[in-house]
Structure formats: C-alpha cells, structure tokens
C-alpha positions in Angstrom: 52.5 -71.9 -195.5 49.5 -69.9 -193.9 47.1 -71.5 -191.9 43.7 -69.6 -190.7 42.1 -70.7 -188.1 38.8 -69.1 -187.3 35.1 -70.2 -185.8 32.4 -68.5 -183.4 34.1 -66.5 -180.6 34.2 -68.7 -177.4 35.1 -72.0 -179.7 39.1 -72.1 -178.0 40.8 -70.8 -180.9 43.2 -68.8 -178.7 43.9 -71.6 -176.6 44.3 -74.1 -179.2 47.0 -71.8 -181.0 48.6 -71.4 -178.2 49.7 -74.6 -177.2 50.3 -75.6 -180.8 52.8 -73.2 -180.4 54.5 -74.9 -177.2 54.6 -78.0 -179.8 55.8 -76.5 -183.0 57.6 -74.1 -183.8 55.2 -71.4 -185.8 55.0 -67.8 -186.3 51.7 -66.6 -184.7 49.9 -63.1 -186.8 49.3 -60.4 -184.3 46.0 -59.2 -185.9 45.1 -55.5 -185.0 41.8 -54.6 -183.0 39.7 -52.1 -181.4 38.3 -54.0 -178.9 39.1 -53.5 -175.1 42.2 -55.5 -173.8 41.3 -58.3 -171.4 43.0 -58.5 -168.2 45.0 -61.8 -169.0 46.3 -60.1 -172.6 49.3 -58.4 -174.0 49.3 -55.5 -176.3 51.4 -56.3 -179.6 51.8 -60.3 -178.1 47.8 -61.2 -177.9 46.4 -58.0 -180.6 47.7 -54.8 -181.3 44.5 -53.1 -179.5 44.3 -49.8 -181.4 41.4 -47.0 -181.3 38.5 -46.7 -184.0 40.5 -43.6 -185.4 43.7 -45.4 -185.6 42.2 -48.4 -187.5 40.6 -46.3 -189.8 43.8 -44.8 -190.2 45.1 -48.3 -191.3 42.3 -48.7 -193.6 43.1 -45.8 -195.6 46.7 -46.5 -196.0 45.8 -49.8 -197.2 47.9 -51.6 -194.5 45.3 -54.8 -193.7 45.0 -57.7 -196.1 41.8 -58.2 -194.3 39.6 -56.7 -191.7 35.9 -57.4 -190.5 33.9 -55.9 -188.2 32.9 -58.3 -185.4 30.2 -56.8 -183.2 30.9 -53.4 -182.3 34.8 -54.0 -183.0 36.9 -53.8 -185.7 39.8 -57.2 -186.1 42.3 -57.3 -189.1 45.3 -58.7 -190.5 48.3 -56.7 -191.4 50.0 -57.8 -194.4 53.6 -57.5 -192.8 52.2 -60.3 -190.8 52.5 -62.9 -193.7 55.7 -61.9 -194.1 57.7 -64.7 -192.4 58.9 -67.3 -195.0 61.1 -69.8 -192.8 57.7 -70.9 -190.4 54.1 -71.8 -190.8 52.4 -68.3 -190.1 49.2 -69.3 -188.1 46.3 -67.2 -188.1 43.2 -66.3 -185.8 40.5 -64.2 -188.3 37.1 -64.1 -187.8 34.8 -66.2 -190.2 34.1 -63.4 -193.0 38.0 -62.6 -192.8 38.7 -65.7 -193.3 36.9 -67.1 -195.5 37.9 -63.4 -197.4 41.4 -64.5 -197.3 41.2 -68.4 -198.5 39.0 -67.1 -201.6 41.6 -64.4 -202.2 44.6 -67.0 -202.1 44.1 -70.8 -202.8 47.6 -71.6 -201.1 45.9 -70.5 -197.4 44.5 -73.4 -195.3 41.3 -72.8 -193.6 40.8 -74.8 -190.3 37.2 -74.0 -188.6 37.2 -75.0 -185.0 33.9 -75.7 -183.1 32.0 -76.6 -180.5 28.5 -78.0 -179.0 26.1 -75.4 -178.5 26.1 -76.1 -175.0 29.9 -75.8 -174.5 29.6 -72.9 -176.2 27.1 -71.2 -174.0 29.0 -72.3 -170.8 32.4 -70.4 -172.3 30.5 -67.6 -173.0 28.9 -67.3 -169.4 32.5 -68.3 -167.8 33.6 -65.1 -169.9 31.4 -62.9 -167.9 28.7 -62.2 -170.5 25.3 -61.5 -170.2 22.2 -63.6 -171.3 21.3 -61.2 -174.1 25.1 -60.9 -174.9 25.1 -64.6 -175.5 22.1 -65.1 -176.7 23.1 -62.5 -179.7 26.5 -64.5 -180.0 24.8 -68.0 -180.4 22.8 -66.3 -183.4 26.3 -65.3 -185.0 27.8 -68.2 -184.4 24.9 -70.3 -186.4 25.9 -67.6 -189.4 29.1 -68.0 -189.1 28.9 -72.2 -189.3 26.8 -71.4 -192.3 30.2 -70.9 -193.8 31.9 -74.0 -192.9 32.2 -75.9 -195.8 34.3 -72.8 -197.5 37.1 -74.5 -195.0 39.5 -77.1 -195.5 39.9 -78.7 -192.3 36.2 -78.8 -189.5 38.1 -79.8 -186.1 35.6 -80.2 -183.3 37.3 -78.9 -180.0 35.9 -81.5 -177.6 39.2 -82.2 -175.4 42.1 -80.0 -176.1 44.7 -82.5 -176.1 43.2 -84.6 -178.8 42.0 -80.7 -180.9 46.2 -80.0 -180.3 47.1 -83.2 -181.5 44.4 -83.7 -184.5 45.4 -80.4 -185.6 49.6 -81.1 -185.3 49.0 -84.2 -187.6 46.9 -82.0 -190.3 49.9 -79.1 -190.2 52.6 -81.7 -190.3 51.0 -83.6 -193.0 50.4 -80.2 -194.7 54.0 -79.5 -194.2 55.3 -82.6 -196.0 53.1 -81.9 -199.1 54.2 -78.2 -199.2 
C-alpha cells in the first residue's frame, strides 16, 4: 500500500511521518530535491539533495514518477522508491505531486495534513523566514487547500499525539481492508 501525505509546507508533515515511523513499521520514500539541506537533515535519510543539473538529468532519463517544482526548487519521487512490497511505503509530495500521483493510480491514499492559518504563520517565522517569504507561502498554501477534496483522508494537525494516533487508526484500518 502507498500512502501520500502532502499539505502547505510548515503543516508537520515531516514530523508527523516521523513518529508514525517510531510506531509502525513503514518504509519512508526518500524523494529527491534541489533545495539547500537544512542543518538538522541527512542527505539520502531526509532527501537526496541534488543540483538543478543533476535533477534535470533525472528528468530526462525518465527516473521520477513525479516531480513539481515548489518555489524556486525542484522535489520528486523516484519510482525505485515504490518498490518495497512487504511495508506500507509512506510518502511526503507536495500538493500538485500528489494529487498527480492519486489521479495516476486509484490504489494510492491521499492524506492532506493542515493547520490554522495562525499556526501556520508561527512555524513559518520559527523557521527563520521572512515576512514577505511567508506572506508568499500563506498565498500557496490557500492554492494548495484549493485541492483538498482530491484527498482521501483531511487530518487537522492540532496536537501531534492525537494527528499520530488519528492517522495510525486510518493506516491500520486501511491495512485490514487491503
């Protein structure tokens, strides 16, 4: 089973996967990027951070089942990343990816994750980013919720116990219908 998660950037996506992962046992996709490593992430554990050349490189030789640009950076999914058969494969693709991949393949479960506005802002400022920087994300991330009812699953991240938990009963009921 595949399961995308995806939502505006700042939402605890990362987070979220990561400690479903300290619950269940699930294969994480290492998507590919272009963007600049921050300081808390791993190359090939977090992204495969790659330069614009590189990626284009991966374009051509057809190697992504999906890639968006996000910004000014480029994010996609290898296909030897779905690849895993004995675990769920969970997935972290940006809205148009996603929503890409669940049209493509009707067996892939979409879960958008979200947040309060307000939240949102206050992730985004804890990041380090500047007001205009913000200001240009809170646009994209009213586009991207334009697109949430092309998801399965809407989980609002309010307390991340309860998002870890809501989200463990929708996988492990998933599971049991597979």
């Amino acid at each position: 089973m595949i399961i995308i998660f995806s939502g505006p950037s700042g939402v605890g996506k990362s987070t979220i996967i990561n400690e479903l992962i300290k619950k269940k046992n699930l294969y994480f996709s290492i998507s590919h990027t272009t963007r600049e490593k921050r300081h808390n992430e791993i190359d090939g554990m977090d992204y495969f951070f790659v330069k614009n050349s590189e990626f284009n490189d991966l374009i051509k030789s057809d190697f992504f089942i999906e890639y968006e640009k996000y910004g000014t950076d480029y994010y996609g999914t290898g296909k030897d990343q779905l690849n895993n058969p004995e675990l769920t494969t969970v997935l972290d693709v940006e809205v148009n990816g996603a929503t890409t991949l669940l049209k493509k393949n009707p067996k892939f479960v979409g879960i958008f994750i979200d947040i309060e506005n307000d939240e949102l802002i206050n992730r985004l400022k804890t990041r380090g980013h500047n007001p205009e920087f913000i200001s240009k994300r809170m646009q994209l991330a009213s586009e991207q919720r334009s697109k949430i009812n092309e998801f399965d699953y809407i989980v609002k991240n309010v307390d991340i116990n309860t998002t870890v938990n809501n989200i463990l009963d929708i996988i492990c009921n998933l599971e049991e219908s597979w």
